[in-house]
TIRO-2110 file (N, C-alpha, C; in Angstrom, 1 decimal):
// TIRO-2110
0.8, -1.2, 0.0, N, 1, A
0.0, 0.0, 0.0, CA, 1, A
0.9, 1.2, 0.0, C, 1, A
0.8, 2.3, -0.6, N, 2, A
1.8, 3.4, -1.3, CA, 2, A
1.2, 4.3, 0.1, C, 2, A
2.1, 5.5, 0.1, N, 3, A
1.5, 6.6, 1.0, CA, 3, A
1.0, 7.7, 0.2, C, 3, A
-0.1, 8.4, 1.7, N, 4, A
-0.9, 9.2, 0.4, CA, 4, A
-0.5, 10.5, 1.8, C, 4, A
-0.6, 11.8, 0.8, N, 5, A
-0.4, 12.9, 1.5, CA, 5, A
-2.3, 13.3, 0.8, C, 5, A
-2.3, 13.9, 2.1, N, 6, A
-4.2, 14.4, 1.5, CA, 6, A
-4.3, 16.3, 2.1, C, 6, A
-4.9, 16.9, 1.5, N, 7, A
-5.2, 18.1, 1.7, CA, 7, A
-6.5, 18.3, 2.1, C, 7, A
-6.9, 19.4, 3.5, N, 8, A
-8.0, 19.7, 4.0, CA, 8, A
-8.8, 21.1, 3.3, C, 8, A
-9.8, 21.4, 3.6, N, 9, A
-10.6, 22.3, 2.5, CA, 9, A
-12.0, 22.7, 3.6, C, 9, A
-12.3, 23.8, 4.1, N, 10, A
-12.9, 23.6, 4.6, CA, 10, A
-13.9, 24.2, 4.3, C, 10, A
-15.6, 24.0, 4.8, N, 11, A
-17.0, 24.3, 3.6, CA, 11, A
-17.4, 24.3, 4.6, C, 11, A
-18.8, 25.4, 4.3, N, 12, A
-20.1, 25.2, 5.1, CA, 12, A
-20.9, 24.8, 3.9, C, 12, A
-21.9, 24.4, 4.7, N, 13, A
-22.8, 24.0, 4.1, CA, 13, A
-24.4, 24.2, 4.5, C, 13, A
-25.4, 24.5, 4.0, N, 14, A
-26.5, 24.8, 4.4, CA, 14, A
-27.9, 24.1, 3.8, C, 14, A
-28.9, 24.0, 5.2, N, 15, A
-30.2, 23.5, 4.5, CA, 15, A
-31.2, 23.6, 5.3, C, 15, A
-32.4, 24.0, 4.7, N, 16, A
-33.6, 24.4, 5.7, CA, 16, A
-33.6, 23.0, 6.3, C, 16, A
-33.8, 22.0, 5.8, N, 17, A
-34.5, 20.5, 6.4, CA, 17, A
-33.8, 20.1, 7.3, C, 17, A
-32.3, 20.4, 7.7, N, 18, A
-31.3, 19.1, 8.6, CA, 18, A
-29.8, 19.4, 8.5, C, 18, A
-29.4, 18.9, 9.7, N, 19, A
-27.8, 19.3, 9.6, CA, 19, A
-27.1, 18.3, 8.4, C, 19, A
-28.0, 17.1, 8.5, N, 20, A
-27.6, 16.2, 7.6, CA, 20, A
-27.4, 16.6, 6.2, C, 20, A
-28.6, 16.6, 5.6, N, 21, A
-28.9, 17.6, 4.7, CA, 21, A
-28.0, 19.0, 4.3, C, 21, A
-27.6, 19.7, 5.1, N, 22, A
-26.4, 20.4, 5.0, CA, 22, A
-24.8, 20.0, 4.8, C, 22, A
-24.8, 19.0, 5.9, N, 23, A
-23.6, 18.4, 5.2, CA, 23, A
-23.6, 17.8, 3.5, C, 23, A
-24.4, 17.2, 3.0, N, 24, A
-24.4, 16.4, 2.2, CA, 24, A
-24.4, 17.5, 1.2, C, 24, A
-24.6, 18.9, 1.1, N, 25, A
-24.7, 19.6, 0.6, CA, 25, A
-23.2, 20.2, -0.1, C, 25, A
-22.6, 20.3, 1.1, N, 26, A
-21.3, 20.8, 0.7, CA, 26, A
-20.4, 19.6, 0.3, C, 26, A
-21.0, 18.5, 0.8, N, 27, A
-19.8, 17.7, -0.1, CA, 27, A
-20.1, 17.5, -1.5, C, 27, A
-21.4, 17.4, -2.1, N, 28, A
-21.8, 17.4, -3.0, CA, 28, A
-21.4, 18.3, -4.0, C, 28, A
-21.5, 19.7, -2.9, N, 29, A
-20.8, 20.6, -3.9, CA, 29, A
-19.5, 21.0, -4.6, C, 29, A
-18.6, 20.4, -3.3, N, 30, A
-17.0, 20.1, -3.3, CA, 30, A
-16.4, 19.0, -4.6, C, 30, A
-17.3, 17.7, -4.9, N, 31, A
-17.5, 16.7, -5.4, CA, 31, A
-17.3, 17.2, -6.8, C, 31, A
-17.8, 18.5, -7.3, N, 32, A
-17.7, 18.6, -8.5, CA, 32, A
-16.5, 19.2, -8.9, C, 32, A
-15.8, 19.7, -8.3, N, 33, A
-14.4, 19.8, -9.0, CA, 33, A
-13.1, 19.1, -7.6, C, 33, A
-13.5, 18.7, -6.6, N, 34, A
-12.5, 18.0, -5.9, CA, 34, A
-12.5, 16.2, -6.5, C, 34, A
-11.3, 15.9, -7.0, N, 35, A
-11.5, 14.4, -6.7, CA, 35, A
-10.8, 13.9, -5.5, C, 35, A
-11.1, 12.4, -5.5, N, 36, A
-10.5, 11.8, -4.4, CA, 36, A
-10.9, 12.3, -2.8, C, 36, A
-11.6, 12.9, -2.9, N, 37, A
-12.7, 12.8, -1.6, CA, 37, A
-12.9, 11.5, -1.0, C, 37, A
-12.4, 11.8, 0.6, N, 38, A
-12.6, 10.7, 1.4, CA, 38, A
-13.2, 10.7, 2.8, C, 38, A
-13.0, 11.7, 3.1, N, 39, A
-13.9, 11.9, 4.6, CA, 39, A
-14.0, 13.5, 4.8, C, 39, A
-14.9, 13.8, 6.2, N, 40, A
-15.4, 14.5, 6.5, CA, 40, A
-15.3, 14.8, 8.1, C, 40, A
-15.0, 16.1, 8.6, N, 41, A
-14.8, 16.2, 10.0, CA, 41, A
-16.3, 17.7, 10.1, C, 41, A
-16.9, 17.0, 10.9, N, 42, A
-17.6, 18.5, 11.5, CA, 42, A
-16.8, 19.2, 12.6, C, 42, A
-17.0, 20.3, 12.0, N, 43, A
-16.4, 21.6, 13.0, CA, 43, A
-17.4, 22.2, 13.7, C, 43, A
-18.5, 22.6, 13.1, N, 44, A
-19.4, 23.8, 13.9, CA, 44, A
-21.0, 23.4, 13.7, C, 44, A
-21.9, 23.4, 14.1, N, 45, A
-23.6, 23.4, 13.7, CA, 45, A
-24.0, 25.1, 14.6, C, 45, A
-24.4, 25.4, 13.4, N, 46, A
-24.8, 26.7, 13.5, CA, 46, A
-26.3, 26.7, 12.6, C, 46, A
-27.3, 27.7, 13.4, N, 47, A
-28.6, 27.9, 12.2, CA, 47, A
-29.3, 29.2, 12.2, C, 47, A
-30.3, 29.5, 11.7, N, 48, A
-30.6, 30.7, 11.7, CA, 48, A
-32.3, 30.5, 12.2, C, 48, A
-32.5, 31.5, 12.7, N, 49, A
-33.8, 31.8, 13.4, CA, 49, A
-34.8, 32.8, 13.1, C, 49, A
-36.0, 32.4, 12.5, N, 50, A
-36.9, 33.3, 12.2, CA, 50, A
-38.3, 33.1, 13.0, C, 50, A
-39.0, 33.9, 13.1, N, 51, A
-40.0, 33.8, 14.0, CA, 51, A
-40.2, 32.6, 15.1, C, 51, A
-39.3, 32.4, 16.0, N, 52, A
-39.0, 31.4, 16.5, CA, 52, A
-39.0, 29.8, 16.2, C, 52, A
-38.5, 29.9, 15.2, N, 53, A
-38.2, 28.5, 14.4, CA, 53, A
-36.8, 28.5, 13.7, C, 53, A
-36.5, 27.3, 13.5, N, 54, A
-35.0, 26.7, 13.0, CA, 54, A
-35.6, 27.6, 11.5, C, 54, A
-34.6, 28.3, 10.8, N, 55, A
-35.3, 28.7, 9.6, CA, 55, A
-34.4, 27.8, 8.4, C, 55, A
-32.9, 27.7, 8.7, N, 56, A
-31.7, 27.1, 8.1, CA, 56, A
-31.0, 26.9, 9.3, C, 56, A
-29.9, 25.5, 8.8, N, 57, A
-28.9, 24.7, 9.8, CA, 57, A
-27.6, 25.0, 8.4, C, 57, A
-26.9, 25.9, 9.4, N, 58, A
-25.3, 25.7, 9.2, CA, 58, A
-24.2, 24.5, 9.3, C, 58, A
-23.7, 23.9, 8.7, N, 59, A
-22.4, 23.0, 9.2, CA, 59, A
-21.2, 23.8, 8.7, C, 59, A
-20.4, 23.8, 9.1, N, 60, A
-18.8, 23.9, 9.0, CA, 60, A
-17.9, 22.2, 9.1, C, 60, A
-17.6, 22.0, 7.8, N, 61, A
-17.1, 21.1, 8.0, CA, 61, A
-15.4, 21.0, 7.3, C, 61, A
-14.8, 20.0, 7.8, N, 62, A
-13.7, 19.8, 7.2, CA, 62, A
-12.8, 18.8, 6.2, C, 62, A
-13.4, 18.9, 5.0, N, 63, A
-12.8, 17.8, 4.0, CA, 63, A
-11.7, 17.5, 3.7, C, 63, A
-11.4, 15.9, 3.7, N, 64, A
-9.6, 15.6, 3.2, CA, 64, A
-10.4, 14.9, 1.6, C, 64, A
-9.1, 15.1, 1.2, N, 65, A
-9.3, 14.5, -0.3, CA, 65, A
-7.6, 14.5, -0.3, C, 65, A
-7.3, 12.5, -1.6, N, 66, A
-6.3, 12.4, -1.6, CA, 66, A
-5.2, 13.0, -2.7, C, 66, A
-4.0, 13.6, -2.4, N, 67, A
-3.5, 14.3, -3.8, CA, 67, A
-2.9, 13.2, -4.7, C, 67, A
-3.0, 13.7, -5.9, N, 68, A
-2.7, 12.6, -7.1, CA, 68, A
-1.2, 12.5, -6.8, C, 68, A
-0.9, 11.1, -7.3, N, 69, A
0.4, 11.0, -7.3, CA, 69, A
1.2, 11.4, -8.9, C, 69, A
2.1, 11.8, -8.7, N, 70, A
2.9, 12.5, -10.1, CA, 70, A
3.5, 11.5, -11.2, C, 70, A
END
């Protein structure tokens, strides 16, 4: 098994429905020009509040993805 050096990237992500949902959001969105995406660290849940209700859920998360080898 070779070694891999990987680079972190860090994204929020947002969604009225769920933190879940938020996450899945930013990686999805990372997905289109990151390859080699491999995991995921949450850093923060954050949301926003309107008339006393969850209105949107923040995530801060932190992505590794592996660098190509040369």
């Amino acid at each position: 098994m070779a070694d891999h050096v990987y680079k972190l990237v860090e994204l929020v992500g947002s969604s009225e429905e769920s933190v879940s949902k938020a996450i899945d959001s930013a990686i999805a969105k990372a997905a289109v020009t990151l390859r080699h995406l491999g995991w995921f660290e949450v850093c923060q849940v954050r949301g926003h509040i309107e008339d006393g209700k969850v209105a949107q859920y923040q995530v801060t998360i932190k992505a590794g993805f592996r660098l190509e080898d040369e």
